[in-house]
Structure formats: C-alpha cells, structure tokens
N, C-alpha and C positions, 0 to 999 in steps of 0.2 A: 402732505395730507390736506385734501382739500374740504371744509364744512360748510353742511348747504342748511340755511336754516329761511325755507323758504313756504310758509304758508298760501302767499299770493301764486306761486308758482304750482303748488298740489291743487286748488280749486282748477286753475288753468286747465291742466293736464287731467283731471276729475272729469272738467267739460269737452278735454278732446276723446275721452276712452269711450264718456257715453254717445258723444257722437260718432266715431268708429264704430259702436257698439250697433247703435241705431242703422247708421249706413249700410253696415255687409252682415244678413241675418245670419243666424246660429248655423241653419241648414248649408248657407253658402261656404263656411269655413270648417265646418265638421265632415269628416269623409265620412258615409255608410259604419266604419266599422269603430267610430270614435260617435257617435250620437247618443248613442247610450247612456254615459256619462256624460251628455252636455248638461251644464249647471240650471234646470229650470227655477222660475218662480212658483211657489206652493200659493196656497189660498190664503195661509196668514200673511202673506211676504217677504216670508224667507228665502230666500237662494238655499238650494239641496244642490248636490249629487243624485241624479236619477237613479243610476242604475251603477254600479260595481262591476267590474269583472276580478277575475282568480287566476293566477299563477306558479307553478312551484317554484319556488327560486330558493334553493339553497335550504336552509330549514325552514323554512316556514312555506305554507302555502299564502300568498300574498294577496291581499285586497286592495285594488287600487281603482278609481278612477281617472278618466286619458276625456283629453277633449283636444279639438285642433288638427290640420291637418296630419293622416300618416306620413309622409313625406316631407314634414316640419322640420326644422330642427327642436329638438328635443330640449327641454325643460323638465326637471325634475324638481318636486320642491317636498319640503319635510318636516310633518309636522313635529311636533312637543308635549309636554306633559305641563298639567292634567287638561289638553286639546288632542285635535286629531284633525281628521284633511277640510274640516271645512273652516278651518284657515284660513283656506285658499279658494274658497269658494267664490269671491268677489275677483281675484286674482286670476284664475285660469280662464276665464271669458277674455281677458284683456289680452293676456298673451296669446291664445289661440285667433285672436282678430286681426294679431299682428302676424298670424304663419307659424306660430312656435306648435309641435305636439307635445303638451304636457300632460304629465306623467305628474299624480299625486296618492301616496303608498300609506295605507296605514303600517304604522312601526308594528312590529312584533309586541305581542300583548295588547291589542291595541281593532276595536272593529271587527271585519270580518279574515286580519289576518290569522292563521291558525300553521302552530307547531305541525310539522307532518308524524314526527313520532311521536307518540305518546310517552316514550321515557326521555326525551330529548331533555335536559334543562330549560328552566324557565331563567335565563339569562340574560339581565341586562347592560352588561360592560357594554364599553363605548365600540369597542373592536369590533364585535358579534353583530352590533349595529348596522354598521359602518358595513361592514361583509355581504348583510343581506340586501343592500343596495346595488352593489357591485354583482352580486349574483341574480337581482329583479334585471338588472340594464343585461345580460347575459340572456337572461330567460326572452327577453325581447329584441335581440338583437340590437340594441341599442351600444352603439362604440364610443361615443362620446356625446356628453351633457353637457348644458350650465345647469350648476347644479346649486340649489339655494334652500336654507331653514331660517327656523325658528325656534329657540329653545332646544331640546334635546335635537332637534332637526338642524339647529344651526352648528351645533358641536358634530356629528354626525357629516355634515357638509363640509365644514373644514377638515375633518379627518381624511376624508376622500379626495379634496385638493392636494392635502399632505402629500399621501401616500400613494396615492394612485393621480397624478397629475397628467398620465399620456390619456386619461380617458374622460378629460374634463376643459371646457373650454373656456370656464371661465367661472366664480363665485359670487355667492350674495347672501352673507350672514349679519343675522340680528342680533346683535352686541357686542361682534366683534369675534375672536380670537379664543375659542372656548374648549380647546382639546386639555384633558384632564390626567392630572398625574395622581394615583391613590395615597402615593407614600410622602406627594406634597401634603394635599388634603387632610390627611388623617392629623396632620401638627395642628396645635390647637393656635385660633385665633382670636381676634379682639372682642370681647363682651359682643360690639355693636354688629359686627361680621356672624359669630355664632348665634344671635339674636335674628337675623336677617335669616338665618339657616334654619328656623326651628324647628320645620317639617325633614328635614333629615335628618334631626337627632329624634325625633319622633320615630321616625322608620326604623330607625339603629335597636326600638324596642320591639319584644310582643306586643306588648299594649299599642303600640304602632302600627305593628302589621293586623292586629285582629281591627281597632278602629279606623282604618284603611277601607277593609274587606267589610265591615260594617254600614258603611253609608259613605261607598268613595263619592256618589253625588254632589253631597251634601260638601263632603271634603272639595270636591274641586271646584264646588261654586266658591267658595271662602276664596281657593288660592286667585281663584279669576278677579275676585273682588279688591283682592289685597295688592295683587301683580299689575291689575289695569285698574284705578281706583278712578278715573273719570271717564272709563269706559260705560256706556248707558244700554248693556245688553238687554234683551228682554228674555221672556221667561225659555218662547218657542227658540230662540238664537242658543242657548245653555243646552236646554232637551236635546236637540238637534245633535249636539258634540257629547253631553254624556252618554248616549245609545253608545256609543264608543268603549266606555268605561263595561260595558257588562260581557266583555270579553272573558273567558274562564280563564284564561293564561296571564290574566292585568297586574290581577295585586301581586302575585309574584315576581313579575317583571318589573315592576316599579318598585317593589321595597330590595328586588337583590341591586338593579341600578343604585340606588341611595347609600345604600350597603356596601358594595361594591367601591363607591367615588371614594369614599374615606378609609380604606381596607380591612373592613370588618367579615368579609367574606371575599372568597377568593372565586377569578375568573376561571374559565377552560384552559389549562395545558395548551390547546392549539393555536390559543390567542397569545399567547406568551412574547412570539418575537415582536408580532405587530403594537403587543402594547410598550415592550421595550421601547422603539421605536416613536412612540408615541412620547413617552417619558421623558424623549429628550427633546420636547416641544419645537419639531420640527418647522420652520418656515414653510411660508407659501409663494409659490410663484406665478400664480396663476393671476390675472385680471380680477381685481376685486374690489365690489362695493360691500362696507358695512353700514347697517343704519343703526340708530337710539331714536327712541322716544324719550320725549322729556318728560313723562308721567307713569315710567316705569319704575315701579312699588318690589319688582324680584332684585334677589342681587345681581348685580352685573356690573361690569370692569370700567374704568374711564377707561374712553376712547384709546387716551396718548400712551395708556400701557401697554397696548397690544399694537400700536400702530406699525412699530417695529421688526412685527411676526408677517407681515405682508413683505416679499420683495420684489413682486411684479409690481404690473401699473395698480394705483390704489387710489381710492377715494372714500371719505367718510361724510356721511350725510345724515347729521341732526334734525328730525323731524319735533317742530313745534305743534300746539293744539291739544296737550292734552294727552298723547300718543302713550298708551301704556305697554306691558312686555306681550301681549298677543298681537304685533306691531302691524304684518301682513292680514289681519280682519279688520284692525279698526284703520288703517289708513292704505287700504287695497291699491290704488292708485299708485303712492307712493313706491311700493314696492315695487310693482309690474314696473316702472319706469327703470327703477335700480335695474331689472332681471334686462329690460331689452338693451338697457345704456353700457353695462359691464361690460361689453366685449368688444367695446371700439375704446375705450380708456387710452 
C-alpha cells in the first residue's frame, strides 16, 4: 500500500487541469449530444450543471448529467448523503478534457431521479443501490466503467467492483472499503463509535424521521458542517446541493437506508442473495485507488483495516490541507488525478 501525502504536488496538478482546462474549450471536448450538461459558471461563481437529462433504468427514472466525449471511455462517479452530483461538478470538466465521457446520476431519492411506480418501495439498502447503476450503464449502453464515489456513492462503487467486476475497469473510493453487513451493525459499539453515529440512531426514531422531513436543509447544512469542518462553503455552494434534498421520495429513502444498515427494517426479498453475498465482505480485484482527507469529522475506517479488501493492484492516497468527507468538492483535482491514474497501477 502505497501513501501520497503530497500538497505541493495537488497545487501542481490544480495548475496543469486549469491549464488543460483553459487550452481545449468546453465546445472542443463536449460532443453536440453531451453540451448540455457541460458544467457552466453562474453569475455568483458557482460551477452548475446546466441542464439534466432522464432515463429509465430499472426503477427509477434516472437523472443525470454526462459531459465529455460520446465515444470517451466512460466514467461514472456517485454521489452521497446529505450531497448530490455537484460533487462533481469541479471534477467532470477535468476528466472530460482528458477524453473520458462521464456519467454523474442522481441516487434514488435524490434530484430529479424519480421511482417509475408509484407503489414501488422507497428503498434504501445498499443492493437496490448498487442495481440501479448497473441498469443506468444498461439503459446507456454503457459495457464497462471506472467507476468512483463518495460516501453512499463510494460504498455503492465498491459493491459494483465486488459483484459485478467484468463490467468495471477499474475503482476510486473515498474511505476506503465501505460494503455493509446489517447483522454486523446492528451489535452495539463503543460510546465513541455510537456517538460518531448520532444521526442514525436519530433515524432509528419517529421523531427522527418527522425532524428529517421537517427542515432536512437545515439537517444537512449541520452534517456538511460537522463531516468537512474546515471546509469554507458559502451559502449559493449549500443551496445548489440542497435543491436536491426536495425530492418527494428523499426522506424515505434515507431514513429506510439508516434503518436498513443496522436491521431495524428489512430489505426486498429479491435483494436477498446479493445482500448474502455482500455479508461475506467480498474482495476486490479490480485496480484501485482509495483516498482520506485529514479533516474528515464523519466516521470512517483507518486505511490499514480495509487495505486487505483490495487484491488487485492498490494504492492509497492521503490528502492533507484540511480535506474533509465531501473529499471530491473540496480537493477536485485530487480526485480527477486518482479517476485518470487507477488504471495503469
């Protein structure tokens, strides 16, 4: 395992992307049917997502924005909770300048994605997750990714290295090693571990789920606060990701998720063998980078306990400066580097 803790080296590469950036405009690397969502600047100076498109994939009707060449190789990245794809909104310029077409989905409950049936469950296990991935890359003809998250996107990303490995070229998850066993979970842990948890045993209540659904704004400015504490967002950078949160399918899907990890309510029947499967915290073989930030306030694993879950080629790279658990917004660069470097490891 090898650890990069290199801040001289992120500014470097900071200055080669916005020179790439600068050199081959947006128009030259976006095909006609990918401009749509190229990431513009707003009047405040936010980097958006322009425009959206829709697709059915599986249950849900899918919202995502795509920048980058069609005939890219393919990048897929995903986002987390309480965020959403503009995650990645610094990130998908980098890679699409580099030739990649990327591919960024809002999750289920989450934006403009939306359940196709109306009696469908509002379902968050990890499985369900994981599935509507595999059926967006289906809807698009898309045969194989590198495929990369953050938070529920990065657990979500290793599940699909796991299990579905012929349709993946390669990973880049943030924290590491995140696929989740219920019937681990639900054992009870140390003061300081269930203290770090709060907002799940929160969920585990009504009073959790109604003050959820009451002001989840307000809720996920806290967890942004507490998970990246020397992150210096502003007000239009927050606004921008909660529009996200007022999804009708959200609160549901995030308190059965929470619910769900610790086994206080049960997933769908059809997920059954895959979550089996999952239970027995399968290895990865796939090419892969994990990163940390050193000013990540969520829980998350040392490194050296998951190092071992990796059996392809592997690398782990410690980012200094501050770097909290929204790791791919605050140190964009950073990460783009991990997505284009994993596959030659």
């Amino acid at each position: 395992m090898n650890t990069t803790n290199a801040p001289t080296a992120r500014r470097s590469f900071l200055a080669g992307a916005a020179a790439t950036l600068a050199a081959v405009p947006f128009s030259g690397f976006l095909s006609s049917a990918a401009q749509a969502a190229e990431p513009v600047r707003s009047s405040k100076g936010q980097s958006r997502f322009q425009t959206l498109r829709q697709i059915d994939a599986g249950d849900p009707n899918v919202g995502y924005a795509e920048a980058g060449p069609a005939d890219g190789a393919p990048v897929i990245l995903l986002h987390g909770w309480p965020y959403d794809i503009h995650t990645y909104v610094d990130v998908a310029p980098i890679l699409a300048a580099a030739g990649h077409r990327v591919i960024v989905p809002y999750l289920r409950g989450y934006g403009s994605t939306r359940f196709l049936a109306a009696g469908a469950p509002r379902n968050g296990q990890q499985a369900a997750v994981a599935l509507d991935i595999i059926a967006l890359m289906d809807a698009l003809k898309i045969q194989r990714a590198t495929i990369a998250g953050c938070d529920w996107g990065a657990r979500t990303a290793c599940i699909l290295a796991a299990l579905w490995p012929e349709r993946f070229d390669a990973l880049v998850s943030v924290s590491g090693y995140l696929i989740g066993n219920p019937k681990v979970n639900a054992m009870p842990q140390s003061p300081a571990a269930e203290f770090a948890w709060w907002y799940q045993s929160y969920f585990a209540t009504e009073r959790g789920r109604e003050g959820y659904e009451k002001d989840r704004a307000a809720f996920a400015r806290f967890i942004w606060r507490q998970a990246s504490p020397q992150w210096q967002f502003d007000d239009a950078t927050f606004a921008r990701s909660a529009a996200a949160f007022d999804n009708p399918d959200h609160v549901a899907v995030v308190i059965h998720n929470y619910r769900w990890r610790i086994g206080l309510v049960q997933g769908e029947a059809r997920f059954d063998a895959l979550e089996a499967r999952l239970a027995e915290a399968p290895r990865i073989a796939l090419p892969t980078i994990t990163l940390e930030g050193d000013a990540n306030g969520a829980p998350h694993p040392d490194p050296a306990a998951y190092a071992a879950k990796f059996a392809g080629p592997y690398q782990h790279r410690a980012l200094r400066g501050g770097i909290g658990h929204n790791l791919p917004q605050e140190a964009p660069a950073d990460f783009a580097r991990a997505v284009l470097d994993v596959a030659s490891l």
